[in-house]
C-alpha positions in Angstrom: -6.0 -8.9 -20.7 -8.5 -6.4 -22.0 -11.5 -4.6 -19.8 -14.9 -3.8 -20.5 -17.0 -1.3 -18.3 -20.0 -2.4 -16.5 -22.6 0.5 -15.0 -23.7 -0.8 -11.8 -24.4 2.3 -9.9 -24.7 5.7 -11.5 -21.1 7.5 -12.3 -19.7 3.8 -10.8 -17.7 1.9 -13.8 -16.8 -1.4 -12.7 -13.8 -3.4 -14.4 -14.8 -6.4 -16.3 -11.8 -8.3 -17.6 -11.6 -10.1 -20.8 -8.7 -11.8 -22.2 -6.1 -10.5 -25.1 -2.6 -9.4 -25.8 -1.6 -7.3 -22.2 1.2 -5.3 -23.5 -0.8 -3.7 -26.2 -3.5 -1.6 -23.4 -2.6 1.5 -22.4 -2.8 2.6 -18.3 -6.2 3.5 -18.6 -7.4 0.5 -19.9 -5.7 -1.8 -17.3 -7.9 0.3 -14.8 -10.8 -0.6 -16.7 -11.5 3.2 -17.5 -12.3 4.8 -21.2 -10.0 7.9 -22.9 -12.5 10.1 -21.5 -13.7 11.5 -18.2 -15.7 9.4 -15.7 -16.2 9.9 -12.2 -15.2 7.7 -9.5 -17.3 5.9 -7.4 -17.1 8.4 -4.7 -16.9 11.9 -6.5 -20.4 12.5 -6.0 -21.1 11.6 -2.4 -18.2 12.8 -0.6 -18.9 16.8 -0.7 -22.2 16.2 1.2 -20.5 13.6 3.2 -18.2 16.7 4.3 -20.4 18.9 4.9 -21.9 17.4 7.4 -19.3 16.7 9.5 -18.1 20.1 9.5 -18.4 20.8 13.2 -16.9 18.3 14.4 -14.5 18.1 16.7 -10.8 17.2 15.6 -11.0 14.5 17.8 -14.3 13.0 17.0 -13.3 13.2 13.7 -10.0 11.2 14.4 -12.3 8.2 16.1 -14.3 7.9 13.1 -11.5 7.2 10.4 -10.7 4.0 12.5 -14.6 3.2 14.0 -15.6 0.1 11.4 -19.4 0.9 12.4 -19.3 3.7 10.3 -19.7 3.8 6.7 -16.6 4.0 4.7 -17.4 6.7 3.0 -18.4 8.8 6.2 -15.0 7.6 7.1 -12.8 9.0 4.2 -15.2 12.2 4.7 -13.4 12.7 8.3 -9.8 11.9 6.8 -10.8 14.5 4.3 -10.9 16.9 6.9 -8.1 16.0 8.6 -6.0 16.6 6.2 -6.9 20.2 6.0 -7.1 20.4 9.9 -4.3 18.4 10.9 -4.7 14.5 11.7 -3.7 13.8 15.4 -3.4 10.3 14.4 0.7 11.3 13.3 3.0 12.6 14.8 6.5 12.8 13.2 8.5 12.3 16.0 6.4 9.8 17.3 5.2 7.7 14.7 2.2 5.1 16.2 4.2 1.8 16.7 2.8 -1.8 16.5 5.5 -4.3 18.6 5.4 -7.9 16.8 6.8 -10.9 18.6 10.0 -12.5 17.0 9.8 -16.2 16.9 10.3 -19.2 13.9 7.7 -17.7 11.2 6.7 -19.1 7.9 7.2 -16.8 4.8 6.2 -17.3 1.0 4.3 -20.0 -1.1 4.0 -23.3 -1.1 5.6 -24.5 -4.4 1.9 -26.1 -5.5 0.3 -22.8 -4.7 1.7 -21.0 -8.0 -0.9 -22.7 -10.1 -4.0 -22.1 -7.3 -3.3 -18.3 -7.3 -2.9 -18.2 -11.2 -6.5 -20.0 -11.3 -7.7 -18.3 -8.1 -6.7 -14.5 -10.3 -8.3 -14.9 -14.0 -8.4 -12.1 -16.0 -5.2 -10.0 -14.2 -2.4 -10.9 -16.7 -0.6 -12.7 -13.9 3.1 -14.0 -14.9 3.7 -17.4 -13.3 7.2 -16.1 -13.2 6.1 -13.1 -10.7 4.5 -16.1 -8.4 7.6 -18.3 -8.4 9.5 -15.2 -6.6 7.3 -16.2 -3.9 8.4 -20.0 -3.7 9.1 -22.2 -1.4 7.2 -21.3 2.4 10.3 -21.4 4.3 11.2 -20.7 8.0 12.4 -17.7 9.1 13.6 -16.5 12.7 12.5 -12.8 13.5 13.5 -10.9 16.5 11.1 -9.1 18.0 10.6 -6.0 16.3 7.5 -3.2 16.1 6.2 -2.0 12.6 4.4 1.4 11.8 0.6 1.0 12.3 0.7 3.8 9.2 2.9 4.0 5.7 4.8 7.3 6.5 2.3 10.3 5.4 2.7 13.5 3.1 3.2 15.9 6.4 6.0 13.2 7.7 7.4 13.3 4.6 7.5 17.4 4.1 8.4 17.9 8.0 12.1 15.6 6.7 12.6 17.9 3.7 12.1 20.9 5.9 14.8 19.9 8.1 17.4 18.2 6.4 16.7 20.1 2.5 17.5 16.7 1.0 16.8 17.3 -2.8 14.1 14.5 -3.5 10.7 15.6 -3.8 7.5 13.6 -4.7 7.0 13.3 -8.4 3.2 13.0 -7.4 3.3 16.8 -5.6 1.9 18.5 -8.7 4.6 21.2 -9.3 6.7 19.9 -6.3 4.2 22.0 -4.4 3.3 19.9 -0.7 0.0 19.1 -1.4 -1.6 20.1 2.2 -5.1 18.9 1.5 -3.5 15.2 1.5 -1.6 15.8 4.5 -2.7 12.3 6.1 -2.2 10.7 2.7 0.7 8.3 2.4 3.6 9.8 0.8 4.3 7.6 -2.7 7.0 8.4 -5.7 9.7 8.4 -4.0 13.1 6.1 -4.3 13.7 3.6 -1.7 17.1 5.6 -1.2 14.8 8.7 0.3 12.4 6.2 2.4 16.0 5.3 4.0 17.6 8.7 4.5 14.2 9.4 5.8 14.3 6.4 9.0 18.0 7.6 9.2 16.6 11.1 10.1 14.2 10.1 12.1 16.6 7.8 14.3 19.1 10.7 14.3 16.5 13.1 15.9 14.9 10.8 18.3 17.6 8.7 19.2 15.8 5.6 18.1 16.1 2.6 16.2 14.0 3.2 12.9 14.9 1.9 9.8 12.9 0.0 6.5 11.3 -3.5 7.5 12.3 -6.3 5.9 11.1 -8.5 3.7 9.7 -11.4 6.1 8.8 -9.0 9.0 6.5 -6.8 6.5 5.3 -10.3 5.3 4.3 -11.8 9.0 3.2 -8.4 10.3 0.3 -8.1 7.4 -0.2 -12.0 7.2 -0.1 -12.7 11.0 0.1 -16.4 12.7 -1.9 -18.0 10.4 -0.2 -16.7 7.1 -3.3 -15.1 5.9 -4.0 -14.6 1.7 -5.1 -11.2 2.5 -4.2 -9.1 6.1 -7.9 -9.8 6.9 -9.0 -13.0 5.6 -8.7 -15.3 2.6 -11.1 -13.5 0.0 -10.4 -10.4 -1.4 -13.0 -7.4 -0.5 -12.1 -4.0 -2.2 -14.3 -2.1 1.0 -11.3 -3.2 3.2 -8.6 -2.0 1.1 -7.9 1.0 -1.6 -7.3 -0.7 -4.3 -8.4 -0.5 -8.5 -11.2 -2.7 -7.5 -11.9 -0.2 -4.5 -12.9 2.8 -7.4 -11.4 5.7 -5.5 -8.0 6.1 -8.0 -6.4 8.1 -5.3 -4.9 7.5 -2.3 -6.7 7.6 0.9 -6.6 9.0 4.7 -4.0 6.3 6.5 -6.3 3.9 8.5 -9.7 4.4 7.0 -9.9 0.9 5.4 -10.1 -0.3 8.9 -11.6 -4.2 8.1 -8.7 -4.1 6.0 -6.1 -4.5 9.3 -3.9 -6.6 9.9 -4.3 -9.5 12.5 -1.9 -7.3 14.6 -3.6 -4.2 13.9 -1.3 -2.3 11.0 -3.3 -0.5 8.7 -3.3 -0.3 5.2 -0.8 -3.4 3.9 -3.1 -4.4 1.3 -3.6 -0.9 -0.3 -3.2 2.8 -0.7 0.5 2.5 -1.9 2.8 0.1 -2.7 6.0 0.0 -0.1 9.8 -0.4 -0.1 11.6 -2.7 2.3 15.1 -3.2 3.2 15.7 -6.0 0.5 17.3 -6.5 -2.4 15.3 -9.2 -4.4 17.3 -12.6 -4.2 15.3 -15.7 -4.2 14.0 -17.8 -1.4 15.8 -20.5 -0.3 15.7 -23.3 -2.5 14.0 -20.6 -5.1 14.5 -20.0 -8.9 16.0 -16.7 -9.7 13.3 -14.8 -11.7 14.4 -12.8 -14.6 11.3 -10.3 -15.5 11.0 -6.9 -16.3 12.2 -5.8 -13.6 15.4 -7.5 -13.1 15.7 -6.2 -17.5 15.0 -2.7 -15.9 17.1 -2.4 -13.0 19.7 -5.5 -12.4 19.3 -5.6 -9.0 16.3 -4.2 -7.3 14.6 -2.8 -4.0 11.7 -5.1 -3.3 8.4 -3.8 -2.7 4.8 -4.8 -1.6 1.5 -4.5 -0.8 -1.0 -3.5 -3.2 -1.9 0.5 -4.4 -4.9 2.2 -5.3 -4.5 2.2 -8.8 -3.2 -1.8 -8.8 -5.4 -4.8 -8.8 -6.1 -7.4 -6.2 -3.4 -10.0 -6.7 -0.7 -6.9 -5.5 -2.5 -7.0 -2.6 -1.4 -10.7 -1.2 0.9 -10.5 1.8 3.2 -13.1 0.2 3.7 -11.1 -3.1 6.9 -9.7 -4.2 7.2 -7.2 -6.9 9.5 -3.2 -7.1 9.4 -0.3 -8.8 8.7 0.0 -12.5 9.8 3.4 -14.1 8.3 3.3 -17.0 4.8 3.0 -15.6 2.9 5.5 -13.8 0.9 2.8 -11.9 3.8 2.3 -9.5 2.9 4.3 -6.4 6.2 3.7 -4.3 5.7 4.4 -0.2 7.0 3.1 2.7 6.7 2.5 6.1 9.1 2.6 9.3 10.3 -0.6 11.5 12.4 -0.4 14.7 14.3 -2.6 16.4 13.3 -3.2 19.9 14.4 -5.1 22.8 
């Protein structure tokens, strides 16, 4: 896969994808960028789009991250300020909380479908091996459970190092330093052993349930009833998600990309960062055992999902299964909690 760049809007570069050797393109070309500076779609916008929502209200502010009337940039412009003010949308201790029935639920891919998302992708250097982990659709029986309506943020994140002084800090803290400005950012670069010390600390200090979702109640909770390609709908659209396609390159606010929602009402599934759940990769029932990069890399393996803001589309499927890859720095690792309820 190789990239042009196409100049829509001014200091907007678009990806175009062309096709060629993938392992021989560096990180920037992937993200259809060029060795030297650009800016992103929003770098020129968002100051004014600040400033003008300087006086208000911390509230106010909070209803406009999640309002889909308003423009999505006015809406990363009030997450922006949150972050420095302090976003009353978390709460550590209380972490918002989405309950999902339990029932019979269908999980993965038809066994046909491999070849409709390989045609349905061009251009992404898709491996029809990373598909088949998602083969066959199979039943399986979830008790009811409730899911985090946001990955667990920055400030969630730093209030668990505070308390507990476990050693593992963020590798995307610049100088380990907490990055305050992104307070209502997700947290992302850390190892799926910290996202579960972290739901054990939570559980130990509130006396509840919390713990890593896994694999098929992530899955139902962003595809709902009907299975859905993306959380919202069947065709991709990078203003409901932060994804490459999106242009930002960063991560966002929680809950900003609020058409990208699940049918449930969980935010950001599709995008921001990529997130641990409580599985080990195994195949599906009746399943091959895939043996890719990551399996070379690691043996056995944490699964992750849900697309991040510096991955393309097809990560952003609620059926796709993929994990952490060390020795890129397009792996943005999050999570986000699950409890068991009654």
């Amino acid at each position: 896969m190789d990239m042009a760049i196409e100049r829509s809007t001014p200091g907007w570069h678009r990806p175009v994808f062309r096709e060629t050797l993938c392992g021989t393109m560096t990180d920037r070309e992937r993200l259809g960028l060029p060795d030297h500076y650009v800016p992103d779609r929003f770098t020129g916008d968002l100051p004014g789009a600040v400033d003008r929502l300087r006086t208000v209200s911390r509230t106010q502010l909070a209803g406009m991250c999640e309002d889909p009337a308003i423009p999505l940039l006015d809406r990363l412009a009030a997450g922006t300020l949150l972050g420095l003010l302090g976003d009353p949308r978390t709460d550590t201790r209380q972490p918002a909380m989405i309950a999902i029935p339990g029932g019979l639920v269908s999980i993965g891919l038809d066994t046909d479908g491999v070849d409709t998302v390989l045609a349905r992708y061009p251009g992404l250097g898709l491996d029809r091996k990373w598909l088949e982990k998602e083969i066959p659709t199979h039943t399986v029986e979830l008790h009811p459970y409730a899911i985090a309506k946001f990955p667990v943020t920055n400030k969630e994140y730093r209030d668990f190092l505070a308390d507990t002084n476990y050693p593992e800090l963020p590798s995307s803290w610049a100088f380990r330093r907490y990055p305050v400005e992104f307070s209502n950012h997700p947290v992302y670069t850390v190892s799926s052993s910290a996202a579960d010390s972290y739901a054990s600390w939570l559980s130990a200090r509130t006396r509840r349930r919390f713990r890593l979702p896994s694999e098929a109640e992530w899955e139902y909770a962003a595809a709902g009833p009907d299975g859905l390609e993306f959380p919202w709908g069947s065709q991709f659209d990078a203003n409901r998600t932060n994804t490459a396609e999106t242009g930002l390159f960063h991560t966002s606010p929680v809950g900003v990309f609020v058409g990208g929602n699940s049918p449930f009402g969980v935010a950001d599934m599709a995008g921001n960062v990529e997130e641990y759940v409580s599985d080990l990769y195994q195949p599906y029932p009746g399943g091959p055992f895939v043996t890719d990069h990551l399996v070379d890399i690691h043996g056995t393996y944490r699964v992750a999902r849900g697309g991040c803001f510096v991955r393309f589309r097809d990560l952003a499927r609620t059926r796709r299964r993929h994990g952490q890859n060390p020795r890129s720095p397009t792996y943005a690792m999050g999570f986000r909690l699950a409890e068991d309820i009654q």
